[in-house]
PAGU-960726 format. One record per atom (N, C-alpha, C, O): z, x, y; residue in one letter; atom name. Coordinates in pm, whole numbers. Layout:
<sites>
SITE       up     east    north   resn   name
SITE        Z        X        Y      a     CA
...
</sites>
This chain:
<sites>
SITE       up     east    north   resn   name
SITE    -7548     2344    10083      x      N
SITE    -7465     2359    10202      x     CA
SITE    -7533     2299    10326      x      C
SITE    -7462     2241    10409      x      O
SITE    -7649     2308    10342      x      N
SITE    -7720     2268    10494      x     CA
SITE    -7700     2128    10477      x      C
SITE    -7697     2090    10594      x      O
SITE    -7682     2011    10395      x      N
SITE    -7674     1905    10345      x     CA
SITE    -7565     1874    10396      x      C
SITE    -7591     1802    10493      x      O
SITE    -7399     1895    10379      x      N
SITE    -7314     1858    10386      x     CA
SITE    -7275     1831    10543      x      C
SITE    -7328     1865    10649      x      O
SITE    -7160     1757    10509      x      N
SITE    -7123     1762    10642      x     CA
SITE    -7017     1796    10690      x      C
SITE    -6974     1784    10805      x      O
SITE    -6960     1854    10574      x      N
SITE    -6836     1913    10565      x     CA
SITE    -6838     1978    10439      x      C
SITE    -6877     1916    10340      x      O
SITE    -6791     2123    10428      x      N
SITE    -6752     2198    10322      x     CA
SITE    -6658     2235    10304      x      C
SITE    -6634     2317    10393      x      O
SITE    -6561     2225    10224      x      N
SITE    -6405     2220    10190      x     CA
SITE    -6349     2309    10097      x      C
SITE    -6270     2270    10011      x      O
SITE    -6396     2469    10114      x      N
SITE    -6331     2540    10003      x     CA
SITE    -6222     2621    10029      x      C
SITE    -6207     2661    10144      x      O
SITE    -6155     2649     9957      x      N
SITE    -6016     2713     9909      x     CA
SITE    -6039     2896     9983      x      C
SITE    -6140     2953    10026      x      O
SITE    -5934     2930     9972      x      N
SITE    -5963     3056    10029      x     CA
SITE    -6056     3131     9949      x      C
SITE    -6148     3193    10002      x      O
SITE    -6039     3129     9824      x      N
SITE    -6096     3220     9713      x     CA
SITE    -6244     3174     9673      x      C
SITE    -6327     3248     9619      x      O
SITE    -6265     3041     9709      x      N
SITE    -6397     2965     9735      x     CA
SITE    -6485     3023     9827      x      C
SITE    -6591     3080     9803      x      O
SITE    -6427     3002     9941      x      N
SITE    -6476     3073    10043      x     CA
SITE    -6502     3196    10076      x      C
SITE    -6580     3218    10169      x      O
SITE    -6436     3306    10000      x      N
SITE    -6461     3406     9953      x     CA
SITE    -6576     3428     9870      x      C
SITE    -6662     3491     9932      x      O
SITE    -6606     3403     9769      x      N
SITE    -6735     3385     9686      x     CA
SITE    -6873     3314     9802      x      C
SITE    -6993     3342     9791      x      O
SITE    -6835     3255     9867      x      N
SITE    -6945     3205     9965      x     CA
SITE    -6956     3257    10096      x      C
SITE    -7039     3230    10183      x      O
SITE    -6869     3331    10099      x      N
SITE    -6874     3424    10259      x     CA
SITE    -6880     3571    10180      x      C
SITE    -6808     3640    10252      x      O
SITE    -6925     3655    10074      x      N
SITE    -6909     3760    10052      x     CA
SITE    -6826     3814    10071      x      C
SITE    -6839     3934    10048      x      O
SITE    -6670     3760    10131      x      N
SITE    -6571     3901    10151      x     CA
SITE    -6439     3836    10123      x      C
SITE    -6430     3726    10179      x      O
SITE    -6311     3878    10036      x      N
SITE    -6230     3863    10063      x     CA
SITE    -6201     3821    10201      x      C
SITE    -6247     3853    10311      x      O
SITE    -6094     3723    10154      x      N
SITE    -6041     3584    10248      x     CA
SITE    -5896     3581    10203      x      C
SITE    -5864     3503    10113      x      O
SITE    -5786     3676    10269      x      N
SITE    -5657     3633    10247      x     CA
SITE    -5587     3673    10390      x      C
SITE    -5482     3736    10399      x      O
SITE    -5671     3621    10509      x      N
SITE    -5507     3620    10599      x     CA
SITE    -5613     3500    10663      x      C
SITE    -5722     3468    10617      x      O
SITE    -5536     3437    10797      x      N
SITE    -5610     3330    10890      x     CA
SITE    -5744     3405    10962      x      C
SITE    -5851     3346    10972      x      O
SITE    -5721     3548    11011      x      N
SITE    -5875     3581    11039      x     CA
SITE    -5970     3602    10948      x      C
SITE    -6079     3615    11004      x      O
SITE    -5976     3611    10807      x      N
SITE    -6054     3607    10710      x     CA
SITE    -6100     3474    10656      x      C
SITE    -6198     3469    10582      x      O
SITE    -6024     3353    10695      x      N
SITE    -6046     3261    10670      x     CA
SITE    -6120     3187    10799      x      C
SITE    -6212     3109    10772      x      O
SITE    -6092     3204    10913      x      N
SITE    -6181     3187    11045      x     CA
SITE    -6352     3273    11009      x      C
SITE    -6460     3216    11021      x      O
SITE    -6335     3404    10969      x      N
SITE    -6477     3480    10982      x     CA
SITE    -6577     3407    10814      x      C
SITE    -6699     3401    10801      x      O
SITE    -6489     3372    10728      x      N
SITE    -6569     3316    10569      x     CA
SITE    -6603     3185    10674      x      C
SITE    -6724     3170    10689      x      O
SITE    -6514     3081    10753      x      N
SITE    -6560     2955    10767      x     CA
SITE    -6704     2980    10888      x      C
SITE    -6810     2919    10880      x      O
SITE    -6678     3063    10973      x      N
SITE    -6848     3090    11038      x     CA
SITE    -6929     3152    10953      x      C
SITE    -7048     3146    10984      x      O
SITE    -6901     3212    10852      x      N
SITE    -7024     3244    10753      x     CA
SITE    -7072     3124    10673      x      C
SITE    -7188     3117    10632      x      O
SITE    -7008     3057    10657      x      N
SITE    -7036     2920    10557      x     CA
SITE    -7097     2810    10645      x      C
SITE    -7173     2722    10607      x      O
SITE    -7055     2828    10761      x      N
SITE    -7169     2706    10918      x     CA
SITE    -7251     2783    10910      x      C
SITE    -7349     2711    10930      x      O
SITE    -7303     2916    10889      x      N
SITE    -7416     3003    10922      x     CA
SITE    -7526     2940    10855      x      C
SITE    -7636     2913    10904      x      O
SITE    -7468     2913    10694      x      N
SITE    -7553     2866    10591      x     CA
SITE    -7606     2682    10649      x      C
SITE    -7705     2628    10599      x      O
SITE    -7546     2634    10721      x      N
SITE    -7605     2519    10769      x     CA
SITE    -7515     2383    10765      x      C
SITE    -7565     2272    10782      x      O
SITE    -7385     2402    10743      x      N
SITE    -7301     2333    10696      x     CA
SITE    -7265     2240    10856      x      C
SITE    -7298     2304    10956      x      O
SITE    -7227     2155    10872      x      N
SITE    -7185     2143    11051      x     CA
SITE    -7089     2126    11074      x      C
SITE    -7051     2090    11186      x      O
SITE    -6975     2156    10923      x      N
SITE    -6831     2206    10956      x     CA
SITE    -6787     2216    10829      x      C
SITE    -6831     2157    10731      x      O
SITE    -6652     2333    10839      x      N
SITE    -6623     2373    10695      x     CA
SITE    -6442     2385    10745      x      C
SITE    -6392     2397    10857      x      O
SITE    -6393     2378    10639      x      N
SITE    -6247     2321    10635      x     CA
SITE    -6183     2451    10510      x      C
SITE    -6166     2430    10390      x      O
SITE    -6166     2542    10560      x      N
SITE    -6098     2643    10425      x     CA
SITE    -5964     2633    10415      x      C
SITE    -5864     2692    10456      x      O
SITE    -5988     2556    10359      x      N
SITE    -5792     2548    10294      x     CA
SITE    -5737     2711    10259      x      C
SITE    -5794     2812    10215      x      O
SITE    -5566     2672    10311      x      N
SITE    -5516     2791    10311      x     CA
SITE    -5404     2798    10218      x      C
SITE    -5329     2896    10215      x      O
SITE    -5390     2682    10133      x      N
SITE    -5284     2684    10023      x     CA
SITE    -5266     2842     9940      x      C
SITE    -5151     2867     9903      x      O
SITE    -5348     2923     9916      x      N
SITE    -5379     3051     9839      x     CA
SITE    -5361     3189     9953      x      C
SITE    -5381     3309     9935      x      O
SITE    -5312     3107    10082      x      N
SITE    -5321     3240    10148      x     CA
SITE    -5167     3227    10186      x      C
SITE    -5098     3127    10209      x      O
SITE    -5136     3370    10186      x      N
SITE    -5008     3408    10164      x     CA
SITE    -4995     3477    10346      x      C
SITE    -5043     3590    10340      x      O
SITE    -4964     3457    10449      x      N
SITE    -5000     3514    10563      x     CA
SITE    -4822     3554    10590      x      C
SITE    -4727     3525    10518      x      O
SITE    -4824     3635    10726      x      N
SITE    -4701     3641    10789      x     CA
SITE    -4642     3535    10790      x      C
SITE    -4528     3577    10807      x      O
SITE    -4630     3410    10783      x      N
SITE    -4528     3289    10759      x     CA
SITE    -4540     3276    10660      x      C
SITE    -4658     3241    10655      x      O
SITE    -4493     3277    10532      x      N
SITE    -4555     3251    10406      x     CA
SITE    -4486     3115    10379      x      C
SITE    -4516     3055    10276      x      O
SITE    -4356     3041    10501      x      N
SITE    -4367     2927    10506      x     CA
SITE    -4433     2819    10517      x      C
SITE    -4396     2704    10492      x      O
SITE    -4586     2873    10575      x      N
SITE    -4645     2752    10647      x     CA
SITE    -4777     2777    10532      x      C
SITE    -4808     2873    10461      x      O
SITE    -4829     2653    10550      x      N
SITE    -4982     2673    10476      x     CA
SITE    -5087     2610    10615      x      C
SITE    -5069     2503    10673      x      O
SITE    -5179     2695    10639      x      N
SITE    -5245     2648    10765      x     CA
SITE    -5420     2634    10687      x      C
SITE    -5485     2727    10640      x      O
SITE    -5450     2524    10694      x      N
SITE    -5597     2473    10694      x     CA
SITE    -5651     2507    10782      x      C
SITE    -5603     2476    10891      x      O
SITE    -5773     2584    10777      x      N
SITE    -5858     2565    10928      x     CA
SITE    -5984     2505    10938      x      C
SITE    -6060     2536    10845      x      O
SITE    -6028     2433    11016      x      N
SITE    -6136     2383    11033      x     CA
SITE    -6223     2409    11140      x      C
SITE    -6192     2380    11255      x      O
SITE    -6332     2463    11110      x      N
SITE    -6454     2532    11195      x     CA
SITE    -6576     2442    11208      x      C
SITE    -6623     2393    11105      x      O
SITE    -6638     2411    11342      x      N
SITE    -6746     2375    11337      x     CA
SITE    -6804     2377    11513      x      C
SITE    -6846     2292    11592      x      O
SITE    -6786     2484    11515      x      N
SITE    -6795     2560    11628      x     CA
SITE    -6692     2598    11732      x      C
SITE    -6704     2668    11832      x      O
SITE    -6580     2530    11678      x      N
SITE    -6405     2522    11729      x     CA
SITE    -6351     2534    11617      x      C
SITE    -6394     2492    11510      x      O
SITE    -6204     2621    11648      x      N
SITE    -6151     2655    11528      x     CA
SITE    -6026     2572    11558      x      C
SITE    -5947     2609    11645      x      O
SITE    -6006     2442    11478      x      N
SITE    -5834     2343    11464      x     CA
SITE    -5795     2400    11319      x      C
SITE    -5854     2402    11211      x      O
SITE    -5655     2450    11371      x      N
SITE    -5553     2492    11283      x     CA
SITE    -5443     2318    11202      x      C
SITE    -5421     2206    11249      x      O
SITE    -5421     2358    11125      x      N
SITE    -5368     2212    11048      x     CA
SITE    -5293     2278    11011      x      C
SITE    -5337     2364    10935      x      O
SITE    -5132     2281    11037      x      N
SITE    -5022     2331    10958      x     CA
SITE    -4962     2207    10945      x      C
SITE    -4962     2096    10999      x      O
SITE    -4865     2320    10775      x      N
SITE    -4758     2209    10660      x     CA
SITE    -4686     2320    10659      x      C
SITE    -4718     2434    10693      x      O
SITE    -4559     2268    10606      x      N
SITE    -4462     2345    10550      x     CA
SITE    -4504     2353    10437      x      C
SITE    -4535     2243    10390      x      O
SITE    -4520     2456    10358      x      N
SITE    -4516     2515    10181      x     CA
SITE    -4414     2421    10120      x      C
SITE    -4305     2399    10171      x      O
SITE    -4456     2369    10008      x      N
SITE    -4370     2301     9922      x     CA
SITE    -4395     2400     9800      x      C
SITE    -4480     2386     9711      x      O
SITE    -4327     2477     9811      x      N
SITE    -4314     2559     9655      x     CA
SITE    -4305     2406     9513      x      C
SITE    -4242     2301     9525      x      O
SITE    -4370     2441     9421      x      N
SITE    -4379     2348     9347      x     CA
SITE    -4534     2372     9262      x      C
SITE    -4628     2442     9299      x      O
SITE    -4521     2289     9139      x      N
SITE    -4669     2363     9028      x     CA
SITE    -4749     2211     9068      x      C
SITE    -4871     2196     9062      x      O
SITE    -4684     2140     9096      x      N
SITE    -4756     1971     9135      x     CA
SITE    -4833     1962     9214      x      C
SITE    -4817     1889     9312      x      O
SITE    -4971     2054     9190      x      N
SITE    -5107     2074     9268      x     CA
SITE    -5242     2065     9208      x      C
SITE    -5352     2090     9257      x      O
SITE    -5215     2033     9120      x      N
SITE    -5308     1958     9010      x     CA
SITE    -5400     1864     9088      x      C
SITE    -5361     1748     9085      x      O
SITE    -5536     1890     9171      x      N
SITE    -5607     1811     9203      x     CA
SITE    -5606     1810     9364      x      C
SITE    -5660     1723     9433      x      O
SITE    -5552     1893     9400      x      N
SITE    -5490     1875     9584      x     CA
SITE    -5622     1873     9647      x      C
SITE    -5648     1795     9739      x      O
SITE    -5736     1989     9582      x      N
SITE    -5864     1962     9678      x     CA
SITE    -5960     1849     9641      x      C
SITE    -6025     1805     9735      x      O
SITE    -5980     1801     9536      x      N
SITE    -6064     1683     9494      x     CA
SITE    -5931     1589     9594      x      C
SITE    -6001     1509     9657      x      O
SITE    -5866     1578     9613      x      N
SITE    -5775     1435     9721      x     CA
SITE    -5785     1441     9837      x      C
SITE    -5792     1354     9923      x      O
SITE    -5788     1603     9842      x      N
SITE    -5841     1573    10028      x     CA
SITE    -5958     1569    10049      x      C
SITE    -5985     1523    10159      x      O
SITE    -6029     1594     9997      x      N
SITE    -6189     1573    10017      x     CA
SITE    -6236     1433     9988      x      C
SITE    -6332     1377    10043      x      O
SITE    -6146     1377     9882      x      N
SITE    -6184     1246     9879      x     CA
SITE    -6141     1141    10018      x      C
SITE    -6212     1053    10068      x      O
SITE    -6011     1179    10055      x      N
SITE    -5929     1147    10141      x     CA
SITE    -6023     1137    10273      x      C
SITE    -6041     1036    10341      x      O
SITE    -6092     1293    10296      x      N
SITE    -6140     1298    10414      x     CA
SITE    -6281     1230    10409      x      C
SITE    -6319     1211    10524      x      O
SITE    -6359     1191    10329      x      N
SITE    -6505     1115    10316      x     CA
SITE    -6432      981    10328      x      C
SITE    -6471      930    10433      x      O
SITE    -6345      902    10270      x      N
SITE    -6303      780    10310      x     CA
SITE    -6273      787    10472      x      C
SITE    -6341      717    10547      x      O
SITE    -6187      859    10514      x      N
SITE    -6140      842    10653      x     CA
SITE    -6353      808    10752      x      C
SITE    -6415      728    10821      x      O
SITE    -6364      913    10697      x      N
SITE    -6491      912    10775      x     CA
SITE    -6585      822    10757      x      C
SITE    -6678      808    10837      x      O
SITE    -6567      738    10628      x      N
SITE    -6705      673    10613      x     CA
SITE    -6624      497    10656      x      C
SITE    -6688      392    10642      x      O
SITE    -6461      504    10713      x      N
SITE    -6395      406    10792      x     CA
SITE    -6418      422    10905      x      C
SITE    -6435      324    10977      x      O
SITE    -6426      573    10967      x      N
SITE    -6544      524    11159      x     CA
SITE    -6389      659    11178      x      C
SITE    -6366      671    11298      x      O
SITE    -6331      713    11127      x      N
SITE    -6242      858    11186      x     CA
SITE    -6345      993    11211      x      C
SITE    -6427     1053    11142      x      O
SITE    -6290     1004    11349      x      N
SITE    -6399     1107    11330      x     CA
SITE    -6353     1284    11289      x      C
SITE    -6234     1302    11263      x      O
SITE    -6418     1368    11287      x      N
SITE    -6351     1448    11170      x     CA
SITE    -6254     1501    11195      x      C
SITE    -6212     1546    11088      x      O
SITE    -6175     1530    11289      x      N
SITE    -6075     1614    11359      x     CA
SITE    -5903     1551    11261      x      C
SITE    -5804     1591    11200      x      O
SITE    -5991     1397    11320      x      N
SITE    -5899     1259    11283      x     CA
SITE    -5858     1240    11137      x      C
SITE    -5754     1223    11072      x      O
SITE    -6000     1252    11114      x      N
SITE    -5973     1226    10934      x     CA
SITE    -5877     1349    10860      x      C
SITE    -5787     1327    10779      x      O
SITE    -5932     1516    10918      x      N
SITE    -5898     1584    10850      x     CA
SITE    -5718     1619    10855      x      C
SITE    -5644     1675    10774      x      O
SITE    -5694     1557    10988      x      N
SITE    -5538     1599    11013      x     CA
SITE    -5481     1467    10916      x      C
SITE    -5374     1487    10859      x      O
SITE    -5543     1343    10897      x      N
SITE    -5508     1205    10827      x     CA
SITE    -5445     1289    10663      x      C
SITE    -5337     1317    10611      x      O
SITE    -5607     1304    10628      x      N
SITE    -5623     1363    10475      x     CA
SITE    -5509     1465    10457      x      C
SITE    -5449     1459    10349      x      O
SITE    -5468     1561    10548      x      N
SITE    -5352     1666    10545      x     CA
SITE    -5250     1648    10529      x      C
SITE    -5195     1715    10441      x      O
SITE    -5178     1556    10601      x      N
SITE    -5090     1521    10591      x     CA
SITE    -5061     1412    10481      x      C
SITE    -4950     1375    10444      x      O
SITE    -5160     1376    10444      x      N
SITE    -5158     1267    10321      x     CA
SITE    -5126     1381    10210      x      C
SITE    -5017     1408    10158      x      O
SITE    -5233     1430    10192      x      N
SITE    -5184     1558    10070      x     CA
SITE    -5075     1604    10067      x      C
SITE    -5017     1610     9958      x      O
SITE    -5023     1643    10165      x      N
SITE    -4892     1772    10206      x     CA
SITE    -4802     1634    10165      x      C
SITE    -4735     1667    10067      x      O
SITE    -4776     1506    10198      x      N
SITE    -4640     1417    10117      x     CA
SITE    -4747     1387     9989      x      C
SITE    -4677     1302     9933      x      O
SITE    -4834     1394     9927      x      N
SITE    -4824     1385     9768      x     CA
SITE    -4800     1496     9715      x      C
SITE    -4736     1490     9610      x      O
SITE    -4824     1575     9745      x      N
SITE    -4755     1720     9690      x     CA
SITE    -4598     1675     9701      x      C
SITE    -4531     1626     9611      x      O
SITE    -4564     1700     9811      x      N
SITE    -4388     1699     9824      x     CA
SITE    -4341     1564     9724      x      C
SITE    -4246     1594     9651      x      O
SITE    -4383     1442     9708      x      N
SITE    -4337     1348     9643      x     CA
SITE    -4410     1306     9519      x      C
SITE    -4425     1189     9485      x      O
SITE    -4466     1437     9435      x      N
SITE    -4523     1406     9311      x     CA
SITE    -4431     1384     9213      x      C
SITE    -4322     1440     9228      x      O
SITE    -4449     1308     9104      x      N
SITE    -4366     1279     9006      x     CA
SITE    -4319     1431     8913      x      C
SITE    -4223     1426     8835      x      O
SITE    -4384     1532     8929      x      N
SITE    -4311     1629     8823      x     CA
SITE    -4361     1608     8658      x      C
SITE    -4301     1639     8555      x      O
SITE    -4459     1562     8672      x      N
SITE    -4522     1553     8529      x     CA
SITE    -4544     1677     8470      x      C
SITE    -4581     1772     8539      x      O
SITE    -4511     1692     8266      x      N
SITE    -4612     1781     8259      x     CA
SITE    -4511     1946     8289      x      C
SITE    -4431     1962     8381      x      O
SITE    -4551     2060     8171      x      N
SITE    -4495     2163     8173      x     CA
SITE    -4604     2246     8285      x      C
SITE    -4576     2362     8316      x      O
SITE    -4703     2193     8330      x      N
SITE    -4806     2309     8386      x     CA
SITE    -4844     2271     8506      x      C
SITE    -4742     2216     8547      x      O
SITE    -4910     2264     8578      x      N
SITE    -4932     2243     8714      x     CA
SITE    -5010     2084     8679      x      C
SITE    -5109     2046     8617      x      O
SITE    -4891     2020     8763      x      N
SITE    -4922     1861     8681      x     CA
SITE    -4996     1786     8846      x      C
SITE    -5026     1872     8929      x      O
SITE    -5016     1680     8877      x      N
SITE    -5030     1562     8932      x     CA
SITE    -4969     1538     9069      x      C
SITE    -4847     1530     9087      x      O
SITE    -5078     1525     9185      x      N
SITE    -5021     1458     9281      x     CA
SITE    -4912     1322     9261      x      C
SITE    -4875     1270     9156      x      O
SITE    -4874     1287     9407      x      N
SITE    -4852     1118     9365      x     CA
SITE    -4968     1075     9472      x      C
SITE    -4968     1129     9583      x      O
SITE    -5062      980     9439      x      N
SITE    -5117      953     9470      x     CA
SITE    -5108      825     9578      x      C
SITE    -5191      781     9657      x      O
SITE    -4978      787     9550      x      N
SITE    -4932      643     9591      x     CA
SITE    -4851      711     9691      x      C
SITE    -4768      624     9720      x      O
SITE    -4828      798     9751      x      N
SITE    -4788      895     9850      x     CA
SITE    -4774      793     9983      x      C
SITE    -4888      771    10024      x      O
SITE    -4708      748    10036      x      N
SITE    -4681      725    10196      x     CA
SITE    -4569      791    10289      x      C
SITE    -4447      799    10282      x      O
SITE    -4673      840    10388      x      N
SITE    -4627      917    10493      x     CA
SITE    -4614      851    10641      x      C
SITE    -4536      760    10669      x      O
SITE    -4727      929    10751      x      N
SITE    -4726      881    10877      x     CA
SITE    -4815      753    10877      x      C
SITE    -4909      747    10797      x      O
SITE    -4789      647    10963      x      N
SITE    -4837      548    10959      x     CA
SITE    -5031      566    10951      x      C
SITE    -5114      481    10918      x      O
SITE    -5054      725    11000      x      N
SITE    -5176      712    10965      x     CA
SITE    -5234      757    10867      x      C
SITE    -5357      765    10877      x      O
SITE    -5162      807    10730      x      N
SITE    -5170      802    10621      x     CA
SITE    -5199      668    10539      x      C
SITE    -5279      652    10446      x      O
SITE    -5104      569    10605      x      N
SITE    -5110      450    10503      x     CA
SITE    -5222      366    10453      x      C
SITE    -5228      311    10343      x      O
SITE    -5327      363    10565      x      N
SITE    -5431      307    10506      x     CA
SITE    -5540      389    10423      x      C
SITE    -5662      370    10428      x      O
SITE    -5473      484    10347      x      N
SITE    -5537      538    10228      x     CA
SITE    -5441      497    10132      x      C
SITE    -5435      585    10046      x      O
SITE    -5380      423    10112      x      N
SITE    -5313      363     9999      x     CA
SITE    -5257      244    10007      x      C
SITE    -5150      203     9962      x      O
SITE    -5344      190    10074      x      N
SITE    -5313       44    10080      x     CA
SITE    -5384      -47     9954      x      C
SITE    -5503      -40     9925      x      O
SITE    -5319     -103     9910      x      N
SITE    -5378     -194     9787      x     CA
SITE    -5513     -272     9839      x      C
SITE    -5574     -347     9762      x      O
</sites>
């Protein structure tokens, strides 16, 4: 963790690494300052697994001494097969192109949130982004040929 420069876990991730249950946005704000505690110089707890008073919205938060909220609309759907290996990949490309993290991480979000919504439906079980996903124009240069 003191290594990274970003740590990107799931609510239930973050839970195991912050010692405490993590299921509303203040549990996910108090796990992401326990996880900078450990040395991280920003951590990103995805909120796909948290079920809050909107249970429309899915809100990412990202901590690194400021707390930016990243909301999506919920796409009910099993086509999540891989959502955190894409944004994490998503967000080390943005960054290692000169975005700086605020930039990258709202980029990577919204990139995910239309491959989710426009995955092909593969598959009886929780199948496959689309990877070929285009959204806001600042999505596109993660899938540019």
């Amino acid at each position: 963790v003191p290594l990274a420069e970003l740590v990107t876990p799931n609510s239930d991730e973050a839970a195991v690494l912050a010692g405490f249950a993590v299921g509303d946005l203040a549990g996910m704000q108090r796990a992401a300052e326990s996880i900078l505690a450990m040395g991280a110089r920003a951590v990103l707890v995805k909120g796909g697994h948290v079920r809050g008073d909107d249970s429309s919205v899915v809100i990412d938060l990202l901590y690194d001494g400021e707390v930016t909220e990243f909301r999506h609309t919920r796409i009910e759907t099993t086509s999540t097969h891989g959502t955190g290996c894409t944004l994490s990949a998503a967000i080390a490309a943005l960054l290692a192109g000169g975005a700086d993290l605020r930039e990258a991480v709202a980029t990577a979000t919204d990139y995910v949130n239309e491959a989710i919504r426009t995955a092909p439906g593969l598959g009886s079980g929780h199948g496959p982004l689309n990877h070929f996903a285009r959204g806001s124009d600042s999505t596109k240069s993660l899938t540019r040929a």
